[in-house]
Residue, then its C-alpha position, 0 to 999 in steps of 0.5 A: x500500500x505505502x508504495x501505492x501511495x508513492x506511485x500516485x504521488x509521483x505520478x500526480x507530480x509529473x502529469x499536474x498542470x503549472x498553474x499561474x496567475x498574474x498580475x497585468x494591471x494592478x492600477x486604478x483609473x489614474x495615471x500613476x505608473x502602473x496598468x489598470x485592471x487586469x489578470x491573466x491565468x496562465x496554464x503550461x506557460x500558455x495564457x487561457x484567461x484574461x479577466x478585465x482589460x484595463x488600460x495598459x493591459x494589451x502592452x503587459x500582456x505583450x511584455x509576459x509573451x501571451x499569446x490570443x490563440x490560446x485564450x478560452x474566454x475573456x471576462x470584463x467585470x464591468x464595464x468602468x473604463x479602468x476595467x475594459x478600455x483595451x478590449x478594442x486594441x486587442x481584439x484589432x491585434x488578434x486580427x493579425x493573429x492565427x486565431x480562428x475560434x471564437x472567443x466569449x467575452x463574458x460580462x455583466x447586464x446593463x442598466x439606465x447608466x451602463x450597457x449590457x455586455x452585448x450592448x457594448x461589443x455592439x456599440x464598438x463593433x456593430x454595424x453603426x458601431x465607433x470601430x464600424x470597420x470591424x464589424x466583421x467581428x460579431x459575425x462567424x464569418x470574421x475575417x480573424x475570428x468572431x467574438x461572442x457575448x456573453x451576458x450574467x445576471x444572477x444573484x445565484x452562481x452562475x457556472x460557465x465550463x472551459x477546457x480543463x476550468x470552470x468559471x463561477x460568476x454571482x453579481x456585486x455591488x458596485x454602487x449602480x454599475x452592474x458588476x461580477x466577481x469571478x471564481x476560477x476552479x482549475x486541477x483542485x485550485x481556486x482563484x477568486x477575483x472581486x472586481x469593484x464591490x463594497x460586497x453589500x450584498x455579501x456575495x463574495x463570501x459565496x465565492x471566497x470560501x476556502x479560496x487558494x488565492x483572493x484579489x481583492x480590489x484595494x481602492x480605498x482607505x477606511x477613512x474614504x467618505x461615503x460615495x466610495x464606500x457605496x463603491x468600494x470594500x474597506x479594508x476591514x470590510x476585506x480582512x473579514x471577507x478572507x478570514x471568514x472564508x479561510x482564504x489562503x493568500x490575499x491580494x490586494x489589486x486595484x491600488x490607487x494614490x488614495x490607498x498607496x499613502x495608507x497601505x500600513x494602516x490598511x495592513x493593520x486593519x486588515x490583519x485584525x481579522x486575517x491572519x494569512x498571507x497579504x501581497x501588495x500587487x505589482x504589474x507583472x506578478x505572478x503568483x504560482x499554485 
């Protein structure tokens, strides 16, 4: 049996995946140096999803040697230009390209204030649309490859499968802006993924249960007035979240001049709940499964 045991062992070692995530953009909408929103999942080296594409996504994504082809899906948060302005750039770069499938670009509903996610690729990419000349895009007949909406409205978790992961997606509070968090469940691992929430609905805590890695979007100081916190969690509101859900390994994204000046209190507030390991997050960092 105890040799049983090694065999298993030696032979999950081989065969297991090398997993990643890394960190495009771990800027807010300023300019300060660092891209805005976005996070890629790296598989054997080859990239298979990108969540929120922020500027200066597309040049980080170039700089970690990512490559279109081999994305499952796209998804985009919500639709705050800090969290989907180089959708277009890209999707124009993977016209030059070998990619022939199709690509879901998964995103919230829409409202008065915001476009649903079908809406929005429609309103850059439609036939009356600002990149009009592209238009092909929408189509499966594309001259570089269709690219597919796909809309989630639910105060439920919602399950999308790809090839080796599957995405759980539920709605956040965000103020007014529809948005989504995201859990990724890939080879026994899970990676959670705020977005932009104040979490007043409490919906991380059904994603975040027992999280490998949690991003959370650090975007404003406890002390913040309250209009950004109908928008954003605190850090108390973070530490919590992650003590509560047992989550291995906090990150806190989304770092913005208002939180850069208080990050120690924030440490320490979030540290009266949390006891786990934090990592401050920088553009091009990886964090490995």
């Amino acid at each position: 049996m105890k040799y049983l045991f090694i065999f298993i062992f030696l032979f999950t070692s081989l065969y297991a995946s090398k997993i990643e995530i890394e960190i495009l953009g771990s800027g807010g909408p300023e300019l300060d140096g660092r891209a805005s929103a976005s996070y890629v999942l790296w598989v054997d080296n080859e990239a298979k999803l990108i969540v929120d594409m922020g500027s200066g996504s597309m040049l980080r994504f170039e700089e970690s040697g990512g490559r279109i082809e081999t994305l499952e899906a796209v998804v985009l948060t919500h639709l705050h230009i800090d969290h989907c302005v180089d959708l277009p750039s890209f999707i124009k770069a993977g016209y030059f390209s070998q990619r022939e499938d199709s690509l879901d670009i998964i995103g919230p509903s829409g409202n008065h204030y915001f476009p649903s996610i079908d809406e929005y690729l429609t309103g850059l990419f439609g036939s009356d649309g600002i990149y009009r000349y592209m238009s092909d895009v929408l189509s499966y007949s594309s001259d570089s490859f269709e690219i597919t909406a796909v809309e989630i409205d639910s105060n439920d978790v919602i399950e999308k499968r790809y090839e080796g992961m599957t995405l759980s997606f539920i709605n956040v509070h965000h103020g007014h802006i529809p948005a989504l968090a995201v859990a990724i469940m890939i080879e026994g691992k899970k990676i959670v993924i705020s977005g932009d929430t104040n979490d007043e609905n409490k919906h991380l805590d059904i994603l975040a249960r027992n999280a490998d890695i949690f991003i959370a979007h650090h975007a404003i100081p406890q002390n913040s007035g309250s209009f950004a916190k109908k928008l954003h969690m605190t850090p108390t509101t973070i530490g919590k979240i992650a003590a509560q859900n047992q989550v291995k390994q906090l990150i806190l994204s989304h770092r913005m001049k208002r939180t850069l000046h208080n990050e120690q209190e924030s440490l320490k507030l979030i540290k009266k709940n949390y006891k786990g390991k934090i990592v401050f997050a920088e553009d091009r960092m990886k964090i490995k499964l």
